[in-house]
PAZAPA-4460 file (N, C-alpha, C; in steps of 0.05 Angstrom, whole numbers, plus 32768, in hexadecimal, padded with zeros to 4 digits):
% residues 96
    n_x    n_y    n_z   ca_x   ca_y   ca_z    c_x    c_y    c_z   seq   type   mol
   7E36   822E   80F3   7E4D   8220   80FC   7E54   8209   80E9     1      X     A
   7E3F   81F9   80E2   7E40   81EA   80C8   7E4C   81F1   80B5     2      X     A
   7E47   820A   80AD   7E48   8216   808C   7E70   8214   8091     3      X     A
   7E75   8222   80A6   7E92   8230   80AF   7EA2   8210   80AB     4      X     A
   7E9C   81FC   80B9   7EA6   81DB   80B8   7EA6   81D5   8095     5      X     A
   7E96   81D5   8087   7E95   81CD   8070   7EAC   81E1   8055     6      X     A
   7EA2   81F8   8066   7EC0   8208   8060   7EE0   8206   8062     7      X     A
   7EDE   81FB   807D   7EFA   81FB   8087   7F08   81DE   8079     8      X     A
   7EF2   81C4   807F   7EFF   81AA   8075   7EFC   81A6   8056     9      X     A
   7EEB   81AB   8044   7EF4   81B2   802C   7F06   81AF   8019    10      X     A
   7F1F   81BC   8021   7F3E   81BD   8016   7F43   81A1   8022    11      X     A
   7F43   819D   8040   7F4F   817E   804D   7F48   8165   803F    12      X     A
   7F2A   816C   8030   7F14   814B   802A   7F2E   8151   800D    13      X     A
   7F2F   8164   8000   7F34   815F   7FE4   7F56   815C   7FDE    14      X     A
   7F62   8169   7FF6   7F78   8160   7FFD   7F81   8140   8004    15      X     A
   7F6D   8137   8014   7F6C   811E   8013   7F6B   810F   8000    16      X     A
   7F5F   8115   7FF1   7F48   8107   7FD8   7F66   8106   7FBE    17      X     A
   7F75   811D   7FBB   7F8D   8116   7FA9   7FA4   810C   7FBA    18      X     A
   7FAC   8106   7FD3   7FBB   80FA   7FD9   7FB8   80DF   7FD7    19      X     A
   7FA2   80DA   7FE3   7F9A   80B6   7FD4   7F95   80B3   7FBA    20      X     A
   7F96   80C4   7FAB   7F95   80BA   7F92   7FA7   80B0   7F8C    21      X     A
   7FC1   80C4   7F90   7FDC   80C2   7F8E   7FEF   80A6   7F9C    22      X     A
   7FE3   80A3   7FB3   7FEE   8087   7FBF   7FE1   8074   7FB2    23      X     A
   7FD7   806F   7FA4   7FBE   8051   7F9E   7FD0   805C   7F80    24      X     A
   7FD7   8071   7F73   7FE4   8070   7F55   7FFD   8066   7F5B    25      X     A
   800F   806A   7F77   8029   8064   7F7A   8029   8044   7F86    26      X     A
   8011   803A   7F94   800F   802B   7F9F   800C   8014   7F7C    27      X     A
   7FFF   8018   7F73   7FFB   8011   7F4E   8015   8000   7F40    28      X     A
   802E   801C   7F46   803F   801A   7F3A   8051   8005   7F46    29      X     A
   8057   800F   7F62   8067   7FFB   7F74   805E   7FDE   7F74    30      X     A
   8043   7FDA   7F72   8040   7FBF   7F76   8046   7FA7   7F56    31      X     A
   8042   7FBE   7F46   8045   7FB3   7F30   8066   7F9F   7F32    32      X     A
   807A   7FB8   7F39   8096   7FBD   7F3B   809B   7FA4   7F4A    33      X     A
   8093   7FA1   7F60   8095   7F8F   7F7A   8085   7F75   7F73    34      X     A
   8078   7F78   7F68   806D   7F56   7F5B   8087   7F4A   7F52    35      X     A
   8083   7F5A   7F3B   80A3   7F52   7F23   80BD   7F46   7F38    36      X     A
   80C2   7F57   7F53   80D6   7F5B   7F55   80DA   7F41   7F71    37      X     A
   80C0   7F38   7F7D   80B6   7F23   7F8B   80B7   7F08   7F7E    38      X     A
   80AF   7F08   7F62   80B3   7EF1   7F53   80CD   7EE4   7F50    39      X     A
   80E0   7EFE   7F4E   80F8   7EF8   7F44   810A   7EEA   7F5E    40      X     A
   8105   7EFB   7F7C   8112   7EEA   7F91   8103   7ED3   7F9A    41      X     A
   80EF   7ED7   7F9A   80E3   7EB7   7F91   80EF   7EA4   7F8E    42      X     A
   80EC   7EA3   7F68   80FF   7E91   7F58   811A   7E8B   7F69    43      X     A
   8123   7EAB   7F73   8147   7EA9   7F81   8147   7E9E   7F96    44      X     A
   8134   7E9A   7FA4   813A   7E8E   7FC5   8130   7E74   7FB9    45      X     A
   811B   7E6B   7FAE   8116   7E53   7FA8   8127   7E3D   7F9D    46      X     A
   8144   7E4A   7F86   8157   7E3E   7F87   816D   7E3E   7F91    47      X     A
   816D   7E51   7FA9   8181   7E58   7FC4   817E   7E3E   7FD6    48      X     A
   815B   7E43   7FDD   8157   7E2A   7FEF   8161   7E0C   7FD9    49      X     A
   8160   7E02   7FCF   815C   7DF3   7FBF   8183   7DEA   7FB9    50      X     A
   8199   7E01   7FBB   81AE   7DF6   7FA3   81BD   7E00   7FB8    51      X     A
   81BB   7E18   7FD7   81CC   7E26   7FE0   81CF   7E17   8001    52      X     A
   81C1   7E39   800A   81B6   7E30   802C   819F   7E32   802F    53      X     A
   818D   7E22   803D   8173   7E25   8049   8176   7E42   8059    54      X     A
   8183   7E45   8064   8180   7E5E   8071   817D   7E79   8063    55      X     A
   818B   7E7D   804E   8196   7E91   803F   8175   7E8A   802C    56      X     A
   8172   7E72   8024   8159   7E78   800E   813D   7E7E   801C    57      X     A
   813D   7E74   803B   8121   7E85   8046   8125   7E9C   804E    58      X     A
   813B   7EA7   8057   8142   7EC6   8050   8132   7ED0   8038    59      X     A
   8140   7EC5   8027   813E   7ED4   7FFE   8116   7ECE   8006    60      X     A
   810C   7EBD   8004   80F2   7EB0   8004   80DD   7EC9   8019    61      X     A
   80E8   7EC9   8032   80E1   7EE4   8038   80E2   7EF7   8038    62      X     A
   80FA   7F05   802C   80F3   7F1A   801B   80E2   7F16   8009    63      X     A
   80E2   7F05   7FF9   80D6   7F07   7FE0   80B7   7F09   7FE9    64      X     A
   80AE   7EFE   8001   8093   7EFE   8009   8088   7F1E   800A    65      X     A
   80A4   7F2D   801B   809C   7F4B   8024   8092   7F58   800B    66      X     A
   80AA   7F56   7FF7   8099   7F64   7FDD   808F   7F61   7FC4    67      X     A
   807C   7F41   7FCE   806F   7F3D   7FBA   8053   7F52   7FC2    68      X     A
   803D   7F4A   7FB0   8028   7F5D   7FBA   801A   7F55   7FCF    69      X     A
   8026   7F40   7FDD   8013   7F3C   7FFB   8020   7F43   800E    70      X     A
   803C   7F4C   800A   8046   7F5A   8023   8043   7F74   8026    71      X     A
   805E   7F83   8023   8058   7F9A   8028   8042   7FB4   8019    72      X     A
   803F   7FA6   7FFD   802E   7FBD   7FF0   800A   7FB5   7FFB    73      X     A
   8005   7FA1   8002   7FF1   7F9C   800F   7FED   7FAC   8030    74      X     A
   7FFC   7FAE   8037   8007   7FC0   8046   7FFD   7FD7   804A    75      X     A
   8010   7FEB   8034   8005   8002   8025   7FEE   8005   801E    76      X     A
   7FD9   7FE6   800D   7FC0   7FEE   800A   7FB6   7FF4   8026    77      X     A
   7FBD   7FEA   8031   7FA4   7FE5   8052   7FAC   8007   805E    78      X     A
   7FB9   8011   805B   7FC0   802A   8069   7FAF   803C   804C    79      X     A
   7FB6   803C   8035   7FA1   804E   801D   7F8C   804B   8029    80      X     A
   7F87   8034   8033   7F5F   8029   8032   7F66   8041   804F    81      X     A
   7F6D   8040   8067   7F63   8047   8080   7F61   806C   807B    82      X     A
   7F76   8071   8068   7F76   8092   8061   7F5C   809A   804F    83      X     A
   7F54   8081   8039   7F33   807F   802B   7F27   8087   8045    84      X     A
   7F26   8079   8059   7F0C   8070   8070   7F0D   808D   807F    85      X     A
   7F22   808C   8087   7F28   80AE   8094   7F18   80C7   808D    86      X     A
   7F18   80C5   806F   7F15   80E0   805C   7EF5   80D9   8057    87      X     A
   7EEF   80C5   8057   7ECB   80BE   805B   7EBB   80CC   806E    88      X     A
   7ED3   80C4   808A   7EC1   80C8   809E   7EC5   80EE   80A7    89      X     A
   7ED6   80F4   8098   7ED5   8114   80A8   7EC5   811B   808E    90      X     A
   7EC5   8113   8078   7EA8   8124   805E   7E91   811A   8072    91      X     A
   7E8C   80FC   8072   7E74   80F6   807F   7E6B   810A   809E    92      X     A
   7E7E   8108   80B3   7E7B   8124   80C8   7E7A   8136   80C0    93      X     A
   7E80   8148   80A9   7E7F   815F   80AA   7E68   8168   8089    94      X     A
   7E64   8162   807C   7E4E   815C   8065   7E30   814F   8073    95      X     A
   7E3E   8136   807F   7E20   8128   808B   7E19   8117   8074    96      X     A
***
């Protein structure tokens, strides 16, 4: 019954195994993108708040929070990590 389990999940662990690759290479790229692109509303809400409306520049300021790398792509890491932890524990159940 073992042998048949190690058979069947197999394709799933290694299926797994290139889909996280693939998110942590996209996750790579986006954050790179979203740093850059965090800095820049930054800078923009920082002189919004500063020259415009307070309102309008903690708007800009929070976006800019969402996609620097502590918002949303941190995010994305924490969901890569739980799909890592996932794909551990059914090799670990079913390998031992």
């Amino acid at each position: 019954m073992k042998f048949i389990l190690k058979i069947l999940f197999a394709p799933v662990i290694a299926a797994l195994a290139v889909i996280i690759w693939i998110f942590a290479f996209v996750l790579k790229l986006s954050a790179w993108f979203f740093g850059i692109l965090g800095t820049v509303f930054g800078i923009l809400g920082f002189a919004i708040l500063l020259l415009d409306s307070v309102v309008n520049g903690i708007i800009v300021l929070v976006f800019a929070f969402l996609v620097s790398p502590l918002g949303l792509p941190m995010l994305a890491a924490w969901l890569i990590g739980q799909m890592q932890r996932f794909r551990y524990f059914v090799q670990d159940a079913v390998y031992g």
